[in-house]
C-alpha positions in Angstrom: 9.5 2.6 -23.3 6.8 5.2 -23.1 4.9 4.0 -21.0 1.9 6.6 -19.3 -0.8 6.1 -17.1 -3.9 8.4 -16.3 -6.6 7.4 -14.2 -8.2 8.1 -10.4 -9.4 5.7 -8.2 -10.7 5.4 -4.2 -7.5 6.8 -3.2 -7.6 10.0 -5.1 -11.6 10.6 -6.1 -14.9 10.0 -3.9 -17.4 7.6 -4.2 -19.7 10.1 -5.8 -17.2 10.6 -8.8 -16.1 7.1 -9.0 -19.9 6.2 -9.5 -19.9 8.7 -11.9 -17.0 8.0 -14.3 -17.5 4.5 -14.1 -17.5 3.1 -17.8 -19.6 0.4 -19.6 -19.0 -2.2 -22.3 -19.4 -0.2 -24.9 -17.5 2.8 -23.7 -14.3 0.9 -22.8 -14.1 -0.1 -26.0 -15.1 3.5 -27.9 -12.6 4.8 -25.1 -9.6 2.6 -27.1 -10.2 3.2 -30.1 -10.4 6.8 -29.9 -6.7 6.7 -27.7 -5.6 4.8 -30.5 -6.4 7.4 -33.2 -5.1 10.0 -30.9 -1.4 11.5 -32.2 0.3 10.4 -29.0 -0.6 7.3 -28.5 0.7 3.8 -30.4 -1.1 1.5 -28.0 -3.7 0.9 -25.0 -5.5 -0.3 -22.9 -8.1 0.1 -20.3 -8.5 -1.1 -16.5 -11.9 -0.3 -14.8 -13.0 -1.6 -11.8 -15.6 -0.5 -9.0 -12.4 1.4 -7.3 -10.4 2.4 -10.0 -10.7 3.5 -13.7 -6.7 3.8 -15.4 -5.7 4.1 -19.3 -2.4 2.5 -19.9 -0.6 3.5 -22.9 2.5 4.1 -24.9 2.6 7.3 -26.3 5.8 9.4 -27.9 5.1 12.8 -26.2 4.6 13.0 -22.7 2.9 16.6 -22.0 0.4 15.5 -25.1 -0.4 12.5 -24.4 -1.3 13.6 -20.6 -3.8 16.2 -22.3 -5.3 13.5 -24.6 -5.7 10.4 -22.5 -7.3 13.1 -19.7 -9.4 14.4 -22.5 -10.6 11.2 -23.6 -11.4 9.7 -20.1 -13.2 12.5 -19.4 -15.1 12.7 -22.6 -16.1 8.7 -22.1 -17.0 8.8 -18.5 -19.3 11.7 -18.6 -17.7 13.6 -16.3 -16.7 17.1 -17.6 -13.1 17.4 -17.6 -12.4 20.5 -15.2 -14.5 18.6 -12.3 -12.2 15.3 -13.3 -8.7 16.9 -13.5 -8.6 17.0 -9.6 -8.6 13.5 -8.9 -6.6 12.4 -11.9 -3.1 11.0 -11.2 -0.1 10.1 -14.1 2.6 7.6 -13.5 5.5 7.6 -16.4 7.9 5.1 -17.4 8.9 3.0 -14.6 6.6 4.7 -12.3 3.6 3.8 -14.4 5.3 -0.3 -14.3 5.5 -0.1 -10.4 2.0 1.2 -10.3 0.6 -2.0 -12.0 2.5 -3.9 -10.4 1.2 -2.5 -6.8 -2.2 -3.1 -7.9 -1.4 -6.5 -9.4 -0.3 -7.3 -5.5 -2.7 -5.8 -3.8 -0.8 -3.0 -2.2 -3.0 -0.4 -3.6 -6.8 -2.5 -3.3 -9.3 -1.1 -0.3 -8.3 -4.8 1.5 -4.5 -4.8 1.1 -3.6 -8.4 -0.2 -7.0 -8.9 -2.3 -6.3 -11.1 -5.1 -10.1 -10.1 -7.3 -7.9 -7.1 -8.9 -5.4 -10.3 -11.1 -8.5 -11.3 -13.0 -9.7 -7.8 -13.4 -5.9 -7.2 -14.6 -6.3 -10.4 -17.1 -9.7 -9.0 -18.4 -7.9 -5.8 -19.4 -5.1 -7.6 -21.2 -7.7 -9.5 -22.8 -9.9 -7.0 -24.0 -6.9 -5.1 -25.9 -5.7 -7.7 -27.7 -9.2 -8.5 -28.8 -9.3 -5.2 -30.1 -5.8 -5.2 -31.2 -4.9 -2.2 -29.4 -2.6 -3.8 -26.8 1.3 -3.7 -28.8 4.2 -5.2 -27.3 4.8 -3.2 -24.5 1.3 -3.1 -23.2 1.1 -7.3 -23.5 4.6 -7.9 -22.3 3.7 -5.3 -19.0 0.2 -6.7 -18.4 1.5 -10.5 -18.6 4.1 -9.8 -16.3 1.9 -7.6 -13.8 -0.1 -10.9 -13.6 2.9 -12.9 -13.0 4.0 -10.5 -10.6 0.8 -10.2 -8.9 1.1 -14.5 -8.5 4.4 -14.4 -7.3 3.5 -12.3 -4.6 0.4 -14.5 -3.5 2.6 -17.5 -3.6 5.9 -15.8 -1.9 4.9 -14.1 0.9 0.9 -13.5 3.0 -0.2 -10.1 1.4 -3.5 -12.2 0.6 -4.4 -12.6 4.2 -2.0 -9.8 5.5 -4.2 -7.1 5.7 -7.2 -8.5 7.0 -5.7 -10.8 9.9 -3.9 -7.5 10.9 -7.0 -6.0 11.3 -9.0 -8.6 12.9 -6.3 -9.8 14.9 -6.0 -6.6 17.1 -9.4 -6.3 17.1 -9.5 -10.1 19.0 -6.7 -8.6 21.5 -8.7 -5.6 22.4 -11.6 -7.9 23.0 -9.6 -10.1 25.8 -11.2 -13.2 24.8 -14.9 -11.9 23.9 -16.5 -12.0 20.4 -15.3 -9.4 19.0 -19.2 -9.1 17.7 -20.4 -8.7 20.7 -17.4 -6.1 22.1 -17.7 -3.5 19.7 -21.5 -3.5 19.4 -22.3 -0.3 19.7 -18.9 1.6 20.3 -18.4 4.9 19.1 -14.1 4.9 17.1 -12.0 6.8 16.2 -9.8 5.9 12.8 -6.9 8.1 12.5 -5.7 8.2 9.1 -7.2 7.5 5.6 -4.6 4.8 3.7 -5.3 1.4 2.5 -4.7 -0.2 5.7 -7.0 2.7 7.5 -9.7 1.9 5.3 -9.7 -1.5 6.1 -9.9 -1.3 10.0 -12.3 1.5 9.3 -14.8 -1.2 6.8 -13.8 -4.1 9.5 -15.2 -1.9 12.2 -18.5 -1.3 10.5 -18.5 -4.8 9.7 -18.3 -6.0 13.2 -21.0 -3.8 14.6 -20.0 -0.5 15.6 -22.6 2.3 16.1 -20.3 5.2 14.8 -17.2 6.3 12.9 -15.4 9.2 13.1 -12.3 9.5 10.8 -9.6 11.7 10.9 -6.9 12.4 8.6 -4.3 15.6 7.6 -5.8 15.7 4.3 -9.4 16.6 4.7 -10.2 15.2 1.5 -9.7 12.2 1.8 -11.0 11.6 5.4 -14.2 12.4 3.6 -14.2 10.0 0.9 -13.8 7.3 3.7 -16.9 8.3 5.3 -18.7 8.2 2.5 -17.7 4.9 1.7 -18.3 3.9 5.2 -22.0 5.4 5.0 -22.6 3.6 1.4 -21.0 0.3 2.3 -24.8 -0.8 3.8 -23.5 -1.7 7.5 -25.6 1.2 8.6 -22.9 2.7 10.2 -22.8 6.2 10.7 -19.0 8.3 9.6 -17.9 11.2 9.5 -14.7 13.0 8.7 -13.0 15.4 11.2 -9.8 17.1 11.2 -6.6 16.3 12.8 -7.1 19.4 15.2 -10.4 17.4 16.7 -8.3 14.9 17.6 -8.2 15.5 21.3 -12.0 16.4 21.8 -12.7 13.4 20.4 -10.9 10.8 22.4 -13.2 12.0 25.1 -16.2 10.6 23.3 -14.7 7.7 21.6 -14.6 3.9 23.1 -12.1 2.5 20.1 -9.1 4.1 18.4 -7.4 2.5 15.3 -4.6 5.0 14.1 -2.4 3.8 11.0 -0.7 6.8 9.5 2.6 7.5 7.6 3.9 10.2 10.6 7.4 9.8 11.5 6.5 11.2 15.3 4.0 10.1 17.6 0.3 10.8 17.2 -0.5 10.4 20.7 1.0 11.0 23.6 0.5 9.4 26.7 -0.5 13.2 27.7 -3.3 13.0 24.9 -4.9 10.0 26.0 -4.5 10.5 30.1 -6.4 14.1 28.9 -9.2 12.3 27.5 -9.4 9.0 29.7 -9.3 11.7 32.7 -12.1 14.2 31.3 -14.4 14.7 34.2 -13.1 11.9 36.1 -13.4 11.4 39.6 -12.0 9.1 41.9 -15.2 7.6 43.7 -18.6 9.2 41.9 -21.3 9.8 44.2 -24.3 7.5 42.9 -26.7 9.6 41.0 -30.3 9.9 42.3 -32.7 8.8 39.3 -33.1 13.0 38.4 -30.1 13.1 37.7 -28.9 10.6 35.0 -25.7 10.4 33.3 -25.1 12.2 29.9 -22.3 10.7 28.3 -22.9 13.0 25.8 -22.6 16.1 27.6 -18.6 17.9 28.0 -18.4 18.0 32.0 -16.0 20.4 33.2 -12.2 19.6 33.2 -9.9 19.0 36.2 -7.1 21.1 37.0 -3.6 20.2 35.2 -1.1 19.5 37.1 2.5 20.8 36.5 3.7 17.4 35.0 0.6 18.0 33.1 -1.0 15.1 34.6 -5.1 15.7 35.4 -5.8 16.1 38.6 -4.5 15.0 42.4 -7.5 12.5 42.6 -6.5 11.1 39.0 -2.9 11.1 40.3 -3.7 8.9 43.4 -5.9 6.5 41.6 -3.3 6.0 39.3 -0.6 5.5 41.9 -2.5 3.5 44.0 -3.1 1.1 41.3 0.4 0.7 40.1 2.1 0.5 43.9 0.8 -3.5 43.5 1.9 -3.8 39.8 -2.1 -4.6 39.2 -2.3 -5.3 35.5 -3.1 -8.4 33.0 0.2 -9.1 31.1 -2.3 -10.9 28.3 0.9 -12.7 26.8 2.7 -8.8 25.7 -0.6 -8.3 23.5 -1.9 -5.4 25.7 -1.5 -4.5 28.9 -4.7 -3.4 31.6 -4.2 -2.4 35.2 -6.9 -5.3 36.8 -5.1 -7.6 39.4 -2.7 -6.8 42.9 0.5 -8.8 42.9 2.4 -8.6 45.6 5.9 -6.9 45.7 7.6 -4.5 47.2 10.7 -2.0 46.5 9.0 0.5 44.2 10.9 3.5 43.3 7.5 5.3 44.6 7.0 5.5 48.3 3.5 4.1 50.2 2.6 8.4 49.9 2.4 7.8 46.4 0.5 11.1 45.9 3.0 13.3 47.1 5.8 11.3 45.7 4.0 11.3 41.7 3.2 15.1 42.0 5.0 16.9 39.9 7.3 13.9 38.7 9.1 14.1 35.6 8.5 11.6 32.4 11.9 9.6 33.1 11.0 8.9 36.9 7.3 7.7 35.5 9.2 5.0 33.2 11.3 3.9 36.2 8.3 3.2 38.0 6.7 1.6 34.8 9.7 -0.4 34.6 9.4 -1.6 38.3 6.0 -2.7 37.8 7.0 -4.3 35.1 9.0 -6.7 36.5 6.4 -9.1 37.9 5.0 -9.4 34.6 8.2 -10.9 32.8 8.2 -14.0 34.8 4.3 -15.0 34.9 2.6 -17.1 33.7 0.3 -16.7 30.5 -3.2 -16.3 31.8 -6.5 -16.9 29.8 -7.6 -14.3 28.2 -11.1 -12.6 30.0 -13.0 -9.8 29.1 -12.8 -6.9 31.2 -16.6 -6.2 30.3 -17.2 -9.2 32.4 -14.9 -9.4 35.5 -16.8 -7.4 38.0 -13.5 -7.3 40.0 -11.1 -5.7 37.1 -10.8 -2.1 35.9 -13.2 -1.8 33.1 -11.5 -0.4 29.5 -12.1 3.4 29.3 -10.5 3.5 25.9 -9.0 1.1 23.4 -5.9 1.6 21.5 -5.1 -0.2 18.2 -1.5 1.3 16.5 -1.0 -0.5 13.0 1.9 2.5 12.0 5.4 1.2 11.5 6.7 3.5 13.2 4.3 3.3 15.8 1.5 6.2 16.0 1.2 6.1 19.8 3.4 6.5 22.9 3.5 3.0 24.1 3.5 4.3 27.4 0.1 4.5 27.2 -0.4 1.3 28.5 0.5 2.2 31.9 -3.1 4.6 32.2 -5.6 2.5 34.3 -8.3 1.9 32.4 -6.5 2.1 28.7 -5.8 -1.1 26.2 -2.9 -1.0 23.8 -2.6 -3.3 20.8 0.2 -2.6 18.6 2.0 -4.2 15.9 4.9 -4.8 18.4 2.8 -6.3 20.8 0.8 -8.4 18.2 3.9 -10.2 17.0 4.6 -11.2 20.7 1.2 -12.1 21.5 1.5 -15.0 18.9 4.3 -16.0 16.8 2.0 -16.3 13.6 0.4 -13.0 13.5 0.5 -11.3 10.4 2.7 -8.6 10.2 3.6 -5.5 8.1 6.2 -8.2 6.9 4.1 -9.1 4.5 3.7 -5.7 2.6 7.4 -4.8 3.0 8.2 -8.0 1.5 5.5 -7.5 -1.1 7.4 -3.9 -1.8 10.5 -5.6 -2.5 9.2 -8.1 -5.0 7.9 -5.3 -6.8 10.9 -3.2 -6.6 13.0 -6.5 -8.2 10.4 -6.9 -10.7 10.2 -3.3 -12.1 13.9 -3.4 -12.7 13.6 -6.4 -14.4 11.0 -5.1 -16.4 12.5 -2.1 -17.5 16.2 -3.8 -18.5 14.5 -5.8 -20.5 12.4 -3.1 -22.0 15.9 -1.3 -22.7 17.7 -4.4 -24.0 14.5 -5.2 -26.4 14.6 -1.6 -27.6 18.5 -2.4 -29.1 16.9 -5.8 -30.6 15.8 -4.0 -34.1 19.2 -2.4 -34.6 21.1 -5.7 -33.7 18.5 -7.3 -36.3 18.9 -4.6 -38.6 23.0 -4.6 -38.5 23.0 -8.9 -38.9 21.2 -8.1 -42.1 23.4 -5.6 -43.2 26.3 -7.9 -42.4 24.5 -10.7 -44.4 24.2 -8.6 -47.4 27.5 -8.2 -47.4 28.5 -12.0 -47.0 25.9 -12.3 -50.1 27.7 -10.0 -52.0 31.2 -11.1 -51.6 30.4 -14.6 -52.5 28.8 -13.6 -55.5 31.6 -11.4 -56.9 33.9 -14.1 -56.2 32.1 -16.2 -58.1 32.7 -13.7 -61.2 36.8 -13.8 -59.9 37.0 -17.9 -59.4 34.2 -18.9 -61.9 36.4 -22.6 -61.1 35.0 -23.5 -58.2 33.1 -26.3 -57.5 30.0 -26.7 -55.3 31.9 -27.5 -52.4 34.5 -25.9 -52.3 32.3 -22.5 -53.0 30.1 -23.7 -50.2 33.2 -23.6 -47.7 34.3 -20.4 -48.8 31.0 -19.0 -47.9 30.6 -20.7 -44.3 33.9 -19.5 -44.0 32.9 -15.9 -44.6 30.0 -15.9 -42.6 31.8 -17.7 -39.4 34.3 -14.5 -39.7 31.8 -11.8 -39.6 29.6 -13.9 -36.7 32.7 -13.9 -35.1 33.7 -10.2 -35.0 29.6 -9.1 -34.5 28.9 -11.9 -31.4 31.0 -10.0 -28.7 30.0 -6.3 -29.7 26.4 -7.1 -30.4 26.0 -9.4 -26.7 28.0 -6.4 -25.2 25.8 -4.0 -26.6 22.6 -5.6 -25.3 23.8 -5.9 -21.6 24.9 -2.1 -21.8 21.2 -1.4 -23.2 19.4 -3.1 -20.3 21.3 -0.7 -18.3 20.1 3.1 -16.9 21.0 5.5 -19.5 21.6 2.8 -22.3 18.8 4.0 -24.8 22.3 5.7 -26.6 23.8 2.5 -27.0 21.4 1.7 -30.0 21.8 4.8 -32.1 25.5 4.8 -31.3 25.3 0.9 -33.1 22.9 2.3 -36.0 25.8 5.8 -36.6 28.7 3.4 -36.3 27.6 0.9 -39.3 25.8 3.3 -40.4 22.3 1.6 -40.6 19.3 2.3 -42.7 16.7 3.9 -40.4 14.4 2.6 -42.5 15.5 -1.0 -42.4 15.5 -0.7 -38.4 12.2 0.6 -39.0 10.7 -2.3 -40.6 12.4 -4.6 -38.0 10.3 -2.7 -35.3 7.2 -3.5 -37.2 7.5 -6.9 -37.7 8.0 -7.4 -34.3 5.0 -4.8 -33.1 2.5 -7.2 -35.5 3.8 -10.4 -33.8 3.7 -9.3 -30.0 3.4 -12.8 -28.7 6.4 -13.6 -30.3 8.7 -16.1 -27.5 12.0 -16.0 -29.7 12.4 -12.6 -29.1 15.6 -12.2 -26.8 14.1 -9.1 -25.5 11.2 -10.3 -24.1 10.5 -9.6 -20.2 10.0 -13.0 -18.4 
């Protein structure tokens, strides 16, 4: 198998260039033939959707056949080829199998899960064979990328994975209002540009947000998510940002979905008490009407302190609302300093100013962890919007982490006045919330499947010179019949007729255990060898194994084929 892939799609090219190289009837067809005449390539086909644009084919040089399939899509799309080559990707061999089979599931769609992509997938299939440029390996990979694609639908909740996620941390951050109606008008911050990004970033602008502001450590592509965002018709407005801005722009945000592929934390509970305590004071003055408030202006910061908490006010505020354990425990979804509950016996003394000055991170989570306490034996309480309880801290910030492994510090949720929903926290806040589950178990499906793919791709490669040595073998049965004939002229019809099922039983005989041996040591890694090992051993005419390779490339639907993937 030779098996090459070149194409771009939302995650590698922006909207502007996807518009651009998107191709008609007519030039998806022009587009196959040409491959087809093309040196490299034996076989093709073409999938083009609104996200994606990818020519599959099986080619006998590698280096060539990435210049001429990059060539031709360039040439058919109408987009000059330098300006193309930065967005293109290539996937070989069983790279270019687990690709279609990702897309097939959904893994790589802007809504993970989406199940549109199978019939676009089908309509691909279909159009090479109509055109008789889809061979073998491009039918027997496209049929099983569709099977793939339904086994993961059926097997595990990719197809509502991604959205529920999404919308389901959205409904916790909410506490019980329409989401609607919560994040009208908020101002968020997405942090990271994936597939799972994108689609908190799209449900956002779907649910009525004013503003999007997306960060991400490749610049790039934080700005082809805004400018899918601003084209999507929500009227939202987006823009891209880099990493660096972070911090400046947790002071001016309301919502923050992060969902990246860090292995350390994003934020820290330091980040986010810096921006929830920005020009925060413990009990504003009421402004006289000259003097309105400008949330849009930067007021001065306070003072750090040396535990590089804000300032002595903040400090204070902050202890006097955890010395009474006053939060919502929300069923584990999210936690919000709101209501006093009695207790006593916290590590921090009635001064809890002085005692908090200057206290390290470990004595902070010994205090979290006493205020904790109350929480593990209440009660679930309905869920009510701290928008509307006049009596409850109000939400400075809202915190939705979707990373596995989490983006932010989950000590976060002790900050008054700051939501956390993480995945964590979702999966206690109802036993059926989708989870990441879902796309790890998606991930192994297609793991098992390209395996399977590719040891039958190996073990139908051997097929021709297994074919091609029975025939040889039969040949020889044919001839030594015949000459004894010419020895034994005597013999009747049965007896002859014995004496050649005889024959023919020994030499099926000494070819079944090699031959079934030398399949299963084909299907194997590194058993392409095994095949022109057979072919130097017998010593086989190339040609004859030649012709059995055609035969089978002009019947590719053929079922009796043992090599055929399933």
């Amino acid at each position: 198998m030779s098996l090459l892939v070149v194409g771009l799609s939302h995650r590698s090219a922006p909207v502007s260039v996807l518009e651009r190289a998107s191709l008609s009837a007519d030039a998806k067809v022009k587009l196959l033939h040409d491959t087809l005449a093309a040196e490299p390539a034996t076989e093709a086909t073409v999938l083009a959707t609104c996200n994606r644009i990818e020519l599959y084919a099986d080619v006998d040089k590698f280096h060539a056949g990435v210049a001429e399939l990059s060539t031709l899509l360039a040439q058919h799309s109408g987009v000059a080829l330098e300006e193309l080559t930065p967005y293109l990707y290539v996937h070989y061999e069983d790279r270019a199998v687990h690709h279609l089979f990702s897309v097939a599931c959904g893994l790589d769609s802007m809504v993970v899960g989406e199940g549109q992509i199978l019939g676009q997938i089908k309509d691909a299939l279909a159009l090479g064979q109509e055109l008789h440029t889809a061979g073998r390996l491009i039918n027997d990979l496209f049929q099983q990328a569709l099977r793939v694609g339904k086994r993961a639908h059926s097997e595990t909740g990719i197809d509502r994975a991604g959205q529920s996620l999404v919308t389901f941390g959205l409904e916790q951050l909410a506490v019980g209002t329409p989401v609607a109606e919560w994040a009208a008008g908020k101002r968020a911050l997405v942090i990271g540009a994936g597939s799972m990004s994108s689609l908190a970033a799209a449900t956002l602008a779907r649910v009525g947000v004013a503003e999007i502001v997306v960060a991400n450590r490749t610049a790039d592509r934080a700005d082809r998510l805004a400018e899918i965002l601003v084209a999507s018709g929500t009227g939202v407005a987006a823009a891209a940002i880099p990493m660096a801005r972070v911090p400046d722009e947790l002071t001016r945000v309301d919502v923050v979905v992060s969902c990246t592929g860090a292995t350390g934390l994003v934020l820290t509970a330091d980040d986010v008490l810096a921006a929830v305590s920005w020009g925060s004071a413990p009990d504003p003055a009421p402004q006289s009407p000259a003097e309105p408030e400008d949330r849009g202006s930067a007021p001065t910061p306070a003072p750090r302190s040396p535990a590089g908490l804000e300032s002595a006010d903040v400090v204070a505020r902050l202890v006097a609302a955890a010395e009474g354990g006053r939060r919502l425990a929300d069923a584990g979804a999210a936690r919000t300093i709101s209501a006093p509950v009695e207790d006593d016996g916290c590590p921090v003394g009635p001064d809890g100013r002085a005692a908090l000055t200057g206290v390290d991170a470990n004595s902070l989570e010994l205090h979290g962890t006493w205020a904790d306490q109350g929480e593990a034996a209440a009660q679930r309480q309905p869920r009510r919007s701290t928008r509307t309880q006049p009596h409850a801290s109000s939400v400075r910030l809202a915190l939705l982490d979707l990373a596995m492994p989490r983006d932010i510090d989950a000590a976060v949720h002790r900050i008054p006045g700051v939501r956390l929903v993480d995945i964590e926290s979702l999966a206690e806040a109802s036993a059926d919330a989708p989870m990441a589950a879902d796309v790890d178990a998606v991930r192994g499906i297609v793991a098992q499947e390209v395996a399977a793919f590719g040891a039958a791709q190996r073990a139908a490669h051997i097929t021709p010179t297994v074919v091609a040595l029975r025939a040889m073998a039969a040949e020889v049965v044919a001839m030594e019949v015949a000459r004894l004939d010419g020895r034994v002229p005597d013999l009747d019809e049965r007896q002859r007729a014995e004496v050649t099922q005889t024959v023919r039983r020994v030499v099926d005989k000494l070819l079944h255990a090699p031959t079934v041996r030398v399949k299963q040591l084909a299907s194997e890694p590194g058993g392409a060898g095994y095949a022109e090992a057979l072919r130097e051993l017998f010593d086989l005419d190339p040609q004859t194994v030649a012709s059995v390779s055609r035969a089978d490339a002009a019947d590719p639907m053929n079922d009796d084929d043992p090599g055929r993937a399933s």
